[in-house]
C-alpha positions, -999 to 999 in steps of 0.1 A, spaced: 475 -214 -114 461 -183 -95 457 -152 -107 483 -139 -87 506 -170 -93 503 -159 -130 513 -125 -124 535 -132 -94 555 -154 -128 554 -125 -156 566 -101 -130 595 -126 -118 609 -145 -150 594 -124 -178 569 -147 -190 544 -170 -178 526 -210 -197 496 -211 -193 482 -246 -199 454 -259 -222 437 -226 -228 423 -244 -259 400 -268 -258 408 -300 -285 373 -287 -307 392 -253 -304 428 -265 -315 411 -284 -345 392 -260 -361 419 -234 -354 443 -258 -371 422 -258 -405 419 -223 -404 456 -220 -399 468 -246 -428 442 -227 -456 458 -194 -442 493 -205 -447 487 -220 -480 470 -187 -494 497 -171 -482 525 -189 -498 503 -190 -530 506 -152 -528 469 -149 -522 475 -128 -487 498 -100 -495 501 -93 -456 531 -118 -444 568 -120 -430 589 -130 -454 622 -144 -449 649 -141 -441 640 -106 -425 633 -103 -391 613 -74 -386 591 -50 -409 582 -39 -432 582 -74 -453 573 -72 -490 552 -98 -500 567 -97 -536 597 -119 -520 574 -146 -509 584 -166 -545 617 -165 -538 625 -165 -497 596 -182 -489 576 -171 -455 576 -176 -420 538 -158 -408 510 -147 -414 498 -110 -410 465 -94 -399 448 -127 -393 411 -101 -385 417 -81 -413 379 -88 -430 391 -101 -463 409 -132 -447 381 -160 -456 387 -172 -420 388 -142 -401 360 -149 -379 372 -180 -364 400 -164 -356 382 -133 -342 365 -158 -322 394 -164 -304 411 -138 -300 385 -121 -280 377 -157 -263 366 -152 -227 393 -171 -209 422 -155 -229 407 -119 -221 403 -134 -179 437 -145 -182 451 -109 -197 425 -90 -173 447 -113 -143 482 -102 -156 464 -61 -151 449 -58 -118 436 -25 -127 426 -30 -160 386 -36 -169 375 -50 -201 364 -15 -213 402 -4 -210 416 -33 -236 423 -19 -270 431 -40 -299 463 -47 -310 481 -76 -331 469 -110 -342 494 -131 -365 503 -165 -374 540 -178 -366 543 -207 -388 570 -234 -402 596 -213 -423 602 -229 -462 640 -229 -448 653 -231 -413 652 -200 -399 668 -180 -368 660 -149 -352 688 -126 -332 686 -119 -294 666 -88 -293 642 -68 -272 614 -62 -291 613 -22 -280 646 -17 -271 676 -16 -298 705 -35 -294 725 -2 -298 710 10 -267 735 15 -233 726 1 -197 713 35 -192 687 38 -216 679 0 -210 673 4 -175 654 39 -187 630 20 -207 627 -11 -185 614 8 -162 583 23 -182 552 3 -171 531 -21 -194 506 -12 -217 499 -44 -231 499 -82 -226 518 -103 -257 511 -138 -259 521 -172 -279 489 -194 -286 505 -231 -297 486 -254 -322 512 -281 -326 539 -286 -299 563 -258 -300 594 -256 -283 611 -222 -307 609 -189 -281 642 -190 -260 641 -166 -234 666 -159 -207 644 -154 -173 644 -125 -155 660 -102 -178 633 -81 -185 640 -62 -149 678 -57 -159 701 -43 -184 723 -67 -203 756 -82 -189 786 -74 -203 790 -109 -215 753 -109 -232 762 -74 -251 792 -88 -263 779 -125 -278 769 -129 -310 732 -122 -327 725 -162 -327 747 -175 -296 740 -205 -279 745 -218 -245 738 -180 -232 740 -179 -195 704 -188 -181 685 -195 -214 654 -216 -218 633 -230 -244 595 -228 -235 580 -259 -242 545 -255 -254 520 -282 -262 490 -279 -282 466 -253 -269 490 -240 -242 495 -203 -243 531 -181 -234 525 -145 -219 555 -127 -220 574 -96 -216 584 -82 -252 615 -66 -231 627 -99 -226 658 -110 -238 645 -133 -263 651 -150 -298 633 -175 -321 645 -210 -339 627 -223 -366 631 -257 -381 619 -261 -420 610 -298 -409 589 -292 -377 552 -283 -385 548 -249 -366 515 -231 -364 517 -204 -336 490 -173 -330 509 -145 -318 488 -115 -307 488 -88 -285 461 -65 -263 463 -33 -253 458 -8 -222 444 26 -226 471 47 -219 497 33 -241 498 61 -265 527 66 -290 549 39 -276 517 9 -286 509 29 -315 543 24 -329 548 -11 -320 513 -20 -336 508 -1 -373 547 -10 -381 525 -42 -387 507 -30 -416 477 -26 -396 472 11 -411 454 -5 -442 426 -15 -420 421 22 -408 388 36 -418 375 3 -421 343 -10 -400 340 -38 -379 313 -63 -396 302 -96 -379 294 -107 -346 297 -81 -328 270 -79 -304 254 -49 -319 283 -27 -314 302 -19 -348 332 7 -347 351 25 -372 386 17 -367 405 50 -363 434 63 -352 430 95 -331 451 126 -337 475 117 -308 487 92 -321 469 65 -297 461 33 -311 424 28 -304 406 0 -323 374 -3 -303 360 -34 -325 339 -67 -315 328 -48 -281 295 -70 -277 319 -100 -271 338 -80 -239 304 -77 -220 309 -117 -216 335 -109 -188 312 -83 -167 
């Protein structure tokens, strides 16, 4: 698929699969880093996860015992023993091309740093309501078609490492407010008007509209192990910064940047506006000059 096919997609349905964006050596080691992740986790090892049965954070990780988990948080933080692998990928070359594609304007020295999680088999089947990830359920057609409107400061992906068929998204409604019907169903309904599943297959990747109309299902049975990150535009300011550090990324403030970074270490800040602006790993971008 083009580059403008890709975008020509996001802009049209809300979301765009992109195939095989993994190669097999990729989806293997990615899957052993994934499996010890998960398993520290629900050892209490990691303290950063989503517990369950809530759906958004802040998640305590003293309720892991009990609920059980369904992801993994801060998968770069530098403590995680295999943060580097999956460093490696999120600042891969042809996921950064494919973001760069879906932002004609951007450049690589305009991406900031966002979120980089692990979506993973819930120790009980598990459901998430219809939602917009920025938008509250409360809000009226107004204010939906208010915020809708605001332009994109970031590109939010699904990366699959086992076939995964749990984001249901109903096309197109990212450009619209919500029918009168869709206000009115219920936080789990099924057989909404226009609804999909996206079928994913190892190493395919979903780039979608968090202003979707969107939920998750989660089977307790089905082997799930989903990276879910996100990458900023300059620009985004107050709205990113508040989608970002409600994911406990404000522990990693003040920290530096160690590794492979060609040469280029950063402290990780935020500035006093309020921007989110983790310039980290910036040897890696000069691979797409």
């Amino acid at each position: 698929m083009s580059k403008s096919e890709l975008l020509e997609s996001l802009e049209r349905d809300g979301f765009v699969l992109v195939p095989n964006l993994l190669t097999q050596e990729q989806i293997t080691e990615l899957r052993e880093a994934a499996k010890e992740t998960v398993e520290l986790a629900r050892s209490g090892g990691w303290p950063f996860v989503r517990t369950l049965p809530k759906q958004f954070p802040p998640w305590n990780p003293a309720d892991v015992p009990t609920h059980g988990i369904w992801g993994v948080q801060s998968l770069m933080h530098p403590q995680l023993p295999h943060s580097r692998t999956f460093i490696r990928t999120y600042f891969s070359p042809p996921l950064l091309r494919t973001i760069l594609s879906l932002f004609p304007s951007a450049t690589p020295s305009s991406l900031v740093l966002e979120l980089f999680n692990l979506l993973t088999r819930p120790d009980h089947t598990f459901q998430l309501r219809w939602h917009r990830d920025d938008i509250p359920s409360s809000a009226t057609p107004s204010e939906e078609l208010s915020r809708l409107a605001h332009p994109a400061f970031h590109a939010q992906w699904n990366m699959a490492l086992y076939e995964d068929s749990s984001l249901v998204v109903v096309p197109g409604s990212h450009r619209r407010a919500r029918t009168e019907k869709e206000r009115e169903m219920g936080e789990y309904e099924t057989g909404v008007e226009g609804e999909m599943r996206v079928q994913m297959k190892p190493g395919d990747v979903v780039f979608y509209d968090n202003n979707i109309l969107h939920r998750g299902v989660y089977d307790e049975g089905t082997e799930r192990m989903t990276l879910h990150g996100s990458v900023g535009l300059e620009g985004g300011g107050g709205v990113r910064a508040r989608n970002v550090l409600q994911h406990g990324l404000k522990d990693l403030l003040g920290r530096r940047a160690e590794g492979d970074s060609g040469g280029d270490e950063r402290e990780i800040t935020e500035d006093g506006g309020g921007e989110w602006r983790c310039w980290v790993f910036v040897g890696w971008l000069r691979e797409l000059k």
